[in-house]
N, CA, C and O atoms as CSV, one atom per row, in Angstrom:
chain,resi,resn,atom,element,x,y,z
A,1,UNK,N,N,29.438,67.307,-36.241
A,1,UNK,CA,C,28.300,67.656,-35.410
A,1,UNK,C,C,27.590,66.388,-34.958
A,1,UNK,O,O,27.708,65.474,-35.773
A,2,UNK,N,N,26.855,66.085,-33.826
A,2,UNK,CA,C,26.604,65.172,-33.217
A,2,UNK,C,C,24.915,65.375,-33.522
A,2,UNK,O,O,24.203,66.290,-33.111
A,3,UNK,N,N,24.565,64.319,-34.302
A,3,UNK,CA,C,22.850,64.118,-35.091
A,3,UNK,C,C,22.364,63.158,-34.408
A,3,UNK,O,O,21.198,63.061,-34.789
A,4,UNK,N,N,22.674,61.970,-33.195
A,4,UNK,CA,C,22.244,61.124,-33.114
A,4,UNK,C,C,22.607,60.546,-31.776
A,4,UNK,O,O,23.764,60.129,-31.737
A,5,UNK,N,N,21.747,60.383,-30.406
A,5,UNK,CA,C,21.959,59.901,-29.423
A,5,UNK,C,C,21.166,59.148,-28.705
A,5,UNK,O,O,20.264,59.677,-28.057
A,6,UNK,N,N,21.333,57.978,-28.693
A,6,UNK,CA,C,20.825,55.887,-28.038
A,6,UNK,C,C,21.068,55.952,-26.981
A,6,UNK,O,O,22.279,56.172,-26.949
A,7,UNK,N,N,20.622,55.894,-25.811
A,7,UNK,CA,C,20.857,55.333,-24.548
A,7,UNK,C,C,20.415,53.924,-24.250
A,7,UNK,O,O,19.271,53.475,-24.313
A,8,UNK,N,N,21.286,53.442,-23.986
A,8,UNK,CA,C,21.358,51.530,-23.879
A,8,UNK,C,C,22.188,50.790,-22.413
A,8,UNK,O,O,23.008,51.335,-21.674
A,9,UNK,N,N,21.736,49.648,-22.352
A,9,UNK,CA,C,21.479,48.894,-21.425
A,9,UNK,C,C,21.990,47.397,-22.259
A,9,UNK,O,O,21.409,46.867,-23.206
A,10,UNK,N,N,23.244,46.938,-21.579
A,10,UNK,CA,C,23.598,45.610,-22.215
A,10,UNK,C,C,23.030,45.854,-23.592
A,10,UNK,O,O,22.009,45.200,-23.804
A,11,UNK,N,N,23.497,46.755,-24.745
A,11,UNK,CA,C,23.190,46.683,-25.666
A,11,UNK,C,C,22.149,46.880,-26.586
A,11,UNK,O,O,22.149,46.836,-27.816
A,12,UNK,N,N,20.868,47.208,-25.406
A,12,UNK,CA,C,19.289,47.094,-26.090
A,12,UNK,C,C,19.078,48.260,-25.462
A,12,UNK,O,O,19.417,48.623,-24.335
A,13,UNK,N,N,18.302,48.977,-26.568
A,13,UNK,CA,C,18.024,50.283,-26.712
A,13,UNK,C,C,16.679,51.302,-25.381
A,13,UNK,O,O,15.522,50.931,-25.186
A,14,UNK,N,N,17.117,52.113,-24.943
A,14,UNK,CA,C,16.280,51.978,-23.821
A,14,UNK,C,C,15.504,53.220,-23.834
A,14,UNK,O,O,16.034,54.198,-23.306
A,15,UNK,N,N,13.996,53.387,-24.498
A,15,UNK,CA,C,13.204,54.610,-25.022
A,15,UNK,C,C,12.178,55.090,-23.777
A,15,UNK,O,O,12.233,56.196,-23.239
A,16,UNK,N,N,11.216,54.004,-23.432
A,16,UNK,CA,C,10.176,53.923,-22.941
A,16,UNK,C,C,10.355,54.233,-20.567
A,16,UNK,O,O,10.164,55.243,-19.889
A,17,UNK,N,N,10.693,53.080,-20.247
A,17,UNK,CA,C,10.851,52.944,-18.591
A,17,UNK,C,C,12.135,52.347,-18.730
A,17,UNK,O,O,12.577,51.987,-19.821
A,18,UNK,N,N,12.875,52.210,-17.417
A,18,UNK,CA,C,14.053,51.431,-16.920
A,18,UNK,C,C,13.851,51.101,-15.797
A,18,UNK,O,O,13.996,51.904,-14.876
A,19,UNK,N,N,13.460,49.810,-15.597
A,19,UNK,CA,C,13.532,49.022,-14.362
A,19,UNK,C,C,14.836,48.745,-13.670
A,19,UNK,O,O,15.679,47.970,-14.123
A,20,UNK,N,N,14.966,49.453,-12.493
A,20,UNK,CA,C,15.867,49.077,-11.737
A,20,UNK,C,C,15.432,48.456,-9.982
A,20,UNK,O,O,14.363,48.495,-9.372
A,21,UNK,N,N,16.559,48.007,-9.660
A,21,UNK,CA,C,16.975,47.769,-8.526
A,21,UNK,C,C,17.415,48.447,-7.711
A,21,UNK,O,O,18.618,48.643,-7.883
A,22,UNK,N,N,16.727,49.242,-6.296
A,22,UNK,CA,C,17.112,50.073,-5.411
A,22,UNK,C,C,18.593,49.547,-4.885
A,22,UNK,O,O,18.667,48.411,-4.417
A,23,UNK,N,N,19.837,50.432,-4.970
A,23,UNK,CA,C,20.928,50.171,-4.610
A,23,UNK,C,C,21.889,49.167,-5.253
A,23,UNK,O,O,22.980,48.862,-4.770
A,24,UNK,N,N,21.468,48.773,-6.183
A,24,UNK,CA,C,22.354,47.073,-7.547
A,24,UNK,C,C,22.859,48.383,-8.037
A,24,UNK,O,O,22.357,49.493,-7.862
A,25,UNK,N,N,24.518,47.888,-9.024
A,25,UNK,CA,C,24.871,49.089,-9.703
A,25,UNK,C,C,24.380,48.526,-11.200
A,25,UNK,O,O,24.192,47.368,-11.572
A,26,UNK,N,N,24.240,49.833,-11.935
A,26,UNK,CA,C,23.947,49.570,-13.724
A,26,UNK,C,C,24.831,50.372,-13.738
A,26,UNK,O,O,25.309,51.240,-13.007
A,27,UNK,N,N,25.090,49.611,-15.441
A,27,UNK,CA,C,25.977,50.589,-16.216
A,27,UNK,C,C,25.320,50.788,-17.155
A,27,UNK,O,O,24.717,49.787,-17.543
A,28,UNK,N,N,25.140,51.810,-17.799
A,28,UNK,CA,C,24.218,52.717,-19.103
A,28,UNK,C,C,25.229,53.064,-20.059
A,28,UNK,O,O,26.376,53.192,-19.630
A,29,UNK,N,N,25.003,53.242,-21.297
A,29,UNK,CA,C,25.574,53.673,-22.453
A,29,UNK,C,C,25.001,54.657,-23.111
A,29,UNK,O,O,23.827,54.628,-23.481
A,30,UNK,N,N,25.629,55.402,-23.261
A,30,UNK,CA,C,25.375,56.838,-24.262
A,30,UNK,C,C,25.909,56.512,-25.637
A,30,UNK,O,O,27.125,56.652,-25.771
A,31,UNK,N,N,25.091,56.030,-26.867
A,31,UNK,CA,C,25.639,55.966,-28.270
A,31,UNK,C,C,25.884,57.286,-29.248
A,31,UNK,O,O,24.926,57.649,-29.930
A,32,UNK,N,N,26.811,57.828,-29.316
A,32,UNK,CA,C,26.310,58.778,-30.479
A,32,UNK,C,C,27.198,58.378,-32.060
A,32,UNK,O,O,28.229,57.707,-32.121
A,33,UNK,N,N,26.503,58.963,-33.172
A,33,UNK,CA,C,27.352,58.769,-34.200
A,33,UNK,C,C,28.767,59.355,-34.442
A,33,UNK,O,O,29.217,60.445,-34.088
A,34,UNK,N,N,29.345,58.362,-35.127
A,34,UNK,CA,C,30.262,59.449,-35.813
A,34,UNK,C,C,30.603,60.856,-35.847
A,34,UNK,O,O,30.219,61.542,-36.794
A,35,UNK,N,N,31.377,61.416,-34.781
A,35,UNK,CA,C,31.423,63.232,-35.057
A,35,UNK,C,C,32.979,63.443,-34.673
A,35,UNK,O,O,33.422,62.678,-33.816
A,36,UNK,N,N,34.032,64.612,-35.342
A,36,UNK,CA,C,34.880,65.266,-35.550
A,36,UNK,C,C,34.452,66.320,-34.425
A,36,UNK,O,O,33.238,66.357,-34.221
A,37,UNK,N,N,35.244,67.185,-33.659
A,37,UNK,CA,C,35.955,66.015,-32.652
A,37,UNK,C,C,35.441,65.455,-31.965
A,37,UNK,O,O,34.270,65.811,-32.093
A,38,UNK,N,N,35.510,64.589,-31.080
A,38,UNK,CA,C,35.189,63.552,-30.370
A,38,UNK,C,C,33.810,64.294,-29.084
A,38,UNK,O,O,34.176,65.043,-28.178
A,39,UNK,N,N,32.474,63.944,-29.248
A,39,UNK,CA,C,31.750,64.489,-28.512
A,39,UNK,C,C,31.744,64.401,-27.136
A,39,UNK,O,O,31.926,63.268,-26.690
A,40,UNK,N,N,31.528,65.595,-26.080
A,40,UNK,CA,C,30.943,65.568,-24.932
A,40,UNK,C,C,29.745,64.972,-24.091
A,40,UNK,O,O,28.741,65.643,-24.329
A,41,UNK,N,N,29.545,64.183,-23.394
A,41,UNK,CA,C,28.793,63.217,-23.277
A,41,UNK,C,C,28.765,63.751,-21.811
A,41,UNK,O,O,29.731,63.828,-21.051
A,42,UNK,N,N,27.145,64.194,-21.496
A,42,UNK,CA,C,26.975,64.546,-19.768
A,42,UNK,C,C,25.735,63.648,-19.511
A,42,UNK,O,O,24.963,63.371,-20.429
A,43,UNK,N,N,25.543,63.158,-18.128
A,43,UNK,CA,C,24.218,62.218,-18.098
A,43,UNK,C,C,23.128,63.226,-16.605
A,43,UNK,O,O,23.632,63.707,-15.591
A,44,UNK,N,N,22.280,63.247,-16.818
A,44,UNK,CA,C,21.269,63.631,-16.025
A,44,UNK,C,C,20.064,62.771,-15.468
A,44,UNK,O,O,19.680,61.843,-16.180
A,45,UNK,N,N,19.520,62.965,-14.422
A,45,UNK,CA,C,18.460,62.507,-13.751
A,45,UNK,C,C,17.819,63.611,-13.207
A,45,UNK,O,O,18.311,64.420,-12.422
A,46,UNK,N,N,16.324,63.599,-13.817
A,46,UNK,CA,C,15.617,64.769,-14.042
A,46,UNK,C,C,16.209,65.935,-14.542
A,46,UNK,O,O,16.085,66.088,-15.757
A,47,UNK,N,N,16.979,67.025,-13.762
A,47,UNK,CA,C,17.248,67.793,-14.052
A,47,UNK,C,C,18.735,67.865,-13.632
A,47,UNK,O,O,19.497,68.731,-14.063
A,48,UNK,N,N,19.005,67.144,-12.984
A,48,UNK,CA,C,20.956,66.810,-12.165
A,48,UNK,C,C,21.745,66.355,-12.605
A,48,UNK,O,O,21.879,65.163,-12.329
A,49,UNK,N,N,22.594,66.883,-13.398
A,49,UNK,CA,C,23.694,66.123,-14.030
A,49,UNK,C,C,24.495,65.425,-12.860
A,49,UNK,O,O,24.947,65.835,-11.791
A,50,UNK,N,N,24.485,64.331,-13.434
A,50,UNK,CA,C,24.962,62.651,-12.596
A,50,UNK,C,C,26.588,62.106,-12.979
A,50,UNK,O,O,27.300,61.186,-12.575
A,51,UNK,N,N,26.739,63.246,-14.013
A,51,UNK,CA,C,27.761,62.323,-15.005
A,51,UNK,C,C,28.629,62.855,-16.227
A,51,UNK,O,O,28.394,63.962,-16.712
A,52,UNK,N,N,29.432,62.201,-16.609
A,52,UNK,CA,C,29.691,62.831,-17.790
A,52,UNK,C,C,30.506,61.829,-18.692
A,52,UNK,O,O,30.842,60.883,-17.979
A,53,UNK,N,N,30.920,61.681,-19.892
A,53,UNK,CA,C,31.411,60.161,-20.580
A,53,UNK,C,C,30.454,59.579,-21.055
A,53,UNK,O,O,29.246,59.788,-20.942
A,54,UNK,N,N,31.355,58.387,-21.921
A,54,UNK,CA,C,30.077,57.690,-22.615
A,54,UNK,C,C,29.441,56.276,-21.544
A,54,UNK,O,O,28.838,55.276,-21.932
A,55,UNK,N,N,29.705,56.525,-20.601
A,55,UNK,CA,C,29.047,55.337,-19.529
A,55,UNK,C,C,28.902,56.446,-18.588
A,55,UNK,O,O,29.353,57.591,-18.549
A,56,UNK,N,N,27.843,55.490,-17.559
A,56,UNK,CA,C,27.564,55.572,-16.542
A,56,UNK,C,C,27.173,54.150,-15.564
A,56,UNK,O,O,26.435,53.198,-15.816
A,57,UNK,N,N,27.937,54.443,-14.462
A,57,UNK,CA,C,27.259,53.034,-13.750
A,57,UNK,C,C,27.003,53.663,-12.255
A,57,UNK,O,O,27.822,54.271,-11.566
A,58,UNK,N,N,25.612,53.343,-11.941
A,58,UNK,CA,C,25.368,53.875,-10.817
A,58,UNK,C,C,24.342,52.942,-9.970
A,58,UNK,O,O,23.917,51.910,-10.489
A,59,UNK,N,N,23.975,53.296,-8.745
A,59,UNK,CA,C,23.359,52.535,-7.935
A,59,UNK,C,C,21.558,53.557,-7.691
A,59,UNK,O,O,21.309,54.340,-6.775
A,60,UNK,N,N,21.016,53.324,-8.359
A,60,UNK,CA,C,19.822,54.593,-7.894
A,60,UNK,C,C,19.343,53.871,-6.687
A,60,UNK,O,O,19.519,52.735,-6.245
A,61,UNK,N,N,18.591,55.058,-6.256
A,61,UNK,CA,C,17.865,54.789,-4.950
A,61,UNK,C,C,16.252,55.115,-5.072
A,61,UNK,O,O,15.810,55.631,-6.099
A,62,UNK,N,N,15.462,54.804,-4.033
A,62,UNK,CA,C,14.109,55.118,-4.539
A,62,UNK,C,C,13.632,56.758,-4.596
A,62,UNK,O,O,12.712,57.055,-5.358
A,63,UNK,N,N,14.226,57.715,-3.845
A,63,UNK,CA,C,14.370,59.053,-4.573
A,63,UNK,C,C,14.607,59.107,-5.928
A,63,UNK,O,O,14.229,60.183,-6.390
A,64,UNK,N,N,15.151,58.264,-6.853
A,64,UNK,CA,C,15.465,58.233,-8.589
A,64,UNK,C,C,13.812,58.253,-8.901
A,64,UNK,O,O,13.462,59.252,-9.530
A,65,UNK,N,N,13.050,57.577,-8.658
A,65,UNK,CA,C,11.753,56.454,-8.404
A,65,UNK,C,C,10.729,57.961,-9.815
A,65,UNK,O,O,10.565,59.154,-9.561
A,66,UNK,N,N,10.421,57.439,-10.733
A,66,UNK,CA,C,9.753,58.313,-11.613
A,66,UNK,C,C,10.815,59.401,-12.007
A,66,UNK,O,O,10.179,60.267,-12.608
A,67,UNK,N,N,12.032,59.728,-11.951
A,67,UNK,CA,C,12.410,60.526,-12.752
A,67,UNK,C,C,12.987,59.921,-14.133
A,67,UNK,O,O,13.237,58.760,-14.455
A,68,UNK,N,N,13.140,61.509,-15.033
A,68,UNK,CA,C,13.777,60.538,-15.881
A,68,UNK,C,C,15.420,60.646,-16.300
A,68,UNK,O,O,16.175,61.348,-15.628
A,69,UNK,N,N,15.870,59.927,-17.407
A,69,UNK,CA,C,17.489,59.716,-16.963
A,69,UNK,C,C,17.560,59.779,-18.497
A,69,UNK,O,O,16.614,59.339,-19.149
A,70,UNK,N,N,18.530,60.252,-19.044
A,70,UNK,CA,C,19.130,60.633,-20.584
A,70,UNK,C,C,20.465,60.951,-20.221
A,70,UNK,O,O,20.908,61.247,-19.111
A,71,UNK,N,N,21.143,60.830,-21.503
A,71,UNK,CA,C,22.296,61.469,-21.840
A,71,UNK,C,C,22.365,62.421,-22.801
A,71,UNK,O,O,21.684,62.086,-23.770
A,72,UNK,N,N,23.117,63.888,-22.998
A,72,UNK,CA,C,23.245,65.037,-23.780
A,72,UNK,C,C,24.436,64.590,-24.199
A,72,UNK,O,O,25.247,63.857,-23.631
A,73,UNK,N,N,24.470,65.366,-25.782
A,73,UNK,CA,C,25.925,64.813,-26.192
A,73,UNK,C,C,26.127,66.479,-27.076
A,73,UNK,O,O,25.223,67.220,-27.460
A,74,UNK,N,N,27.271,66.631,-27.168
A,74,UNK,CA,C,27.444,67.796,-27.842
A,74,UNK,C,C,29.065,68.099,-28.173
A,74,UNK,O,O,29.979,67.915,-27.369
A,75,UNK,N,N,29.192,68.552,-29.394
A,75,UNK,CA,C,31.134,68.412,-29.913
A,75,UNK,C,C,31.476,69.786,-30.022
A,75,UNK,O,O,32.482,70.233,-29.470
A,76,UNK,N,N,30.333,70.822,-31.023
A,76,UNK,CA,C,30.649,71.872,-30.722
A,76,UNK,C,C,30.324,73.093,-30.481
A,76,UNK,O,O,31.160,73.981,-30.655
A,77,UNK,N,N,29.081,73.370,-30.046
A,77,UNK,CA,C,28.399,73.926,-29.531
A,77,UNK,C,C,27.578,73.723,-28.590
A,77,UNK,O,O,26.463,73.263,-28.834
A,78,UNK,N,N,28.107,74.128,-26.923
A,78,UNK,CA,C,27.456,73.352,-25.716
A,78,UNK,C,C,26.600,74.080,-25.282
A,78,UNK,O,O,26.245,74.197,-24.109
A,79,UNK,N,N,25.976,74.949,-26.778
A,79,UNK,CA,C,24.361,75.183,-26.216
A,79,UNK,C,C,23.180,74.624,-26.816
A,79,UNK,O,O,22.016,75.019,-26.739
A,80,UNK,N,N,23.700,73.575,-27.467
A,80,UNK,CA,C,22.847,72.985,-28.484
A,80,UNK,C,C,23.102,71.390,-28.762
A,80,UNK,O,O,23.325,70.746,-29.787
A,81,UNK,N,N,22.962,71.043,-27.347
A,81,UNK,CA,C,23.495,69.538,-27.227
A,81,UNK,C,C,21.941,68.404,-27.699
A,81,UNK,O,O,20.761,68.658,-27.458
A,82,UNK,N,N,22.532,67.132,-28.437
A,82,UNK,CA,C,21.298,65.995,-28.616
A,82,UNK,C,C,21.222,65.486,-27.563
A,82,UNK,O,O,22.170,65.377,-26.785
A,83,UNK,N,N,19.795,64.991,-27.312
A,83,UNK,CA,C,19.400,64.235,-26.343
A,83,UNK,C,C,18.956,62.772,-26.171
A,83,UNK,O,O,17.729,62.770,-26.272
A,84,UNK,N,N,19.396,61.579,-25.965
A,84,UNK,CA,C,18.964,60.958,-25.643
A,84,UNK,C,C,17.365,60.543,-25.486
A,84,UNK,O,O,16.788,61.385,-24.798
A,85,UNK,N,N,16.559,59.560,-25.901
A,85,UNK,CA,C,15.299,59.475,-24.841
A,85,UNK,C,C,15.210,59.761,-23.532
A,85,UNK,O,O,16.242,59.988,-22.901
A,86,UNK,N,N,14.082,59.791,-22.977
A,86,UNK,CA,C,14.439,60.330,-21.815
A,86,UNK,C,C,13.373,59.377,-20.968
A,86,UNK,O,O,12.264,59.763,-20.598
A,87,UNK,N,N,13.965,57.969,-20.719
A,87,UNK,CA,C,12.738,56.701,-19.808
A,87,UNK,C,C,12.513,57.303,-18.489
A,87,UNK,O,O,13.421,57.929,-17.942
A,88,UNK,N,N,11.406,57.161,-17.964
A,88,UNK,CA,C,11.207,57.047,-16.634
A,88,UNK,C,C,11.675,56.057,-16.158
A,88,UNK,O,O,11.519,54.950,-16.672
A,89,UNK,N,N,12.269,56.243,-15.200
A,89,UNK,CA,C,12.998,55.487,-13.746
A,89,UNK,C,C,12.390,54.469,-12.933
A,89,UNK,O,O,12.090,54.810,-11.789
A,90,UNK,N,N,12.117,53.144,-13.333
A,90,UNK,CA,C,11.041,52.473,-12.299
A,90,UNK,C,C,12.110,51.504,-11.532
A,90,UNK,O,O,12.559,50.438,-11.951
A,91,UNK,N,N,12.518,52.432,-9.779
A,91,UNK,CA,C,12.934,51.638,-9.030
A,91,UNK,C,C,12.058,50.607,-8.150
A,91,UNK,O,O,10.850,50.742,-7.959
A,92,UNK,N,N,12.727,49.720,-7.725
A,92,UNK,CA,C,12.147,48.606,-7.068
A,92,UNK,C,C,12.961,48.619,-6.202
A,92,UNK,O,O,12.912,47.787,-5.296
C-alpha cells in the first residue's frame, strides 16, 4: 500500500509555491515509498490530470498562474489514492 508521497524538483522537496517560468520546460518528481505492486502515479493541475508516471516535464503557461500541482499515487485501490503537497503555481 502506498503511505507516502514527495513531490520534488532537482531533488528538493517542494511543499509550499513553485516558481516557474512561463513556457521553460520542468521536470517534477513524484516520490513514493516502497509498495508491492509497483504504484500508479497520475499528476494534476488544479483539478486536470496533466499526467501520469513518476515524472513529469512540462512547460506551464500563465493560465497555470495560482493553481495548484500534486501528484496522486495509488497500487491498489484507485479510490483511495495519496497525495502529494499540493504548491501553488507562481508563473513568471
Amino acid at each position: 500500500t502506498v503511505t507516502e508521497v514527495v513531490l520534488q524538483q532537482n531533488n528538493q522537496n517542494i511543499t509550499d509555491i513553485l516558481t516557474v517560468t512561463s513556457a521553460e520546460l520542468v521536470t517534477l518528481t513524484c516520490i513514493t515509498g516502497t509498495s508491492r505492486p509497483d504504484p500508479t502515479i497520475d499528476w494534476y493541475i488544479g483539478s486536470q490530470k496533466r499526467g501520469s508516471g513518476p515524472s513529469l516535464t512540462i512547460a506551464f503557461s500563465n493560465m497555470d498562474h495560482n493553481e495548484t500541482i500534486y501528484c496522486q499515487a495509488y497500487n491498489i485501490d484507485p479510490s483511495n489514492p495519496v497525495s502529494s503537497a499540493k504548491p501553488r503555481l507562481f508563473v513568471q
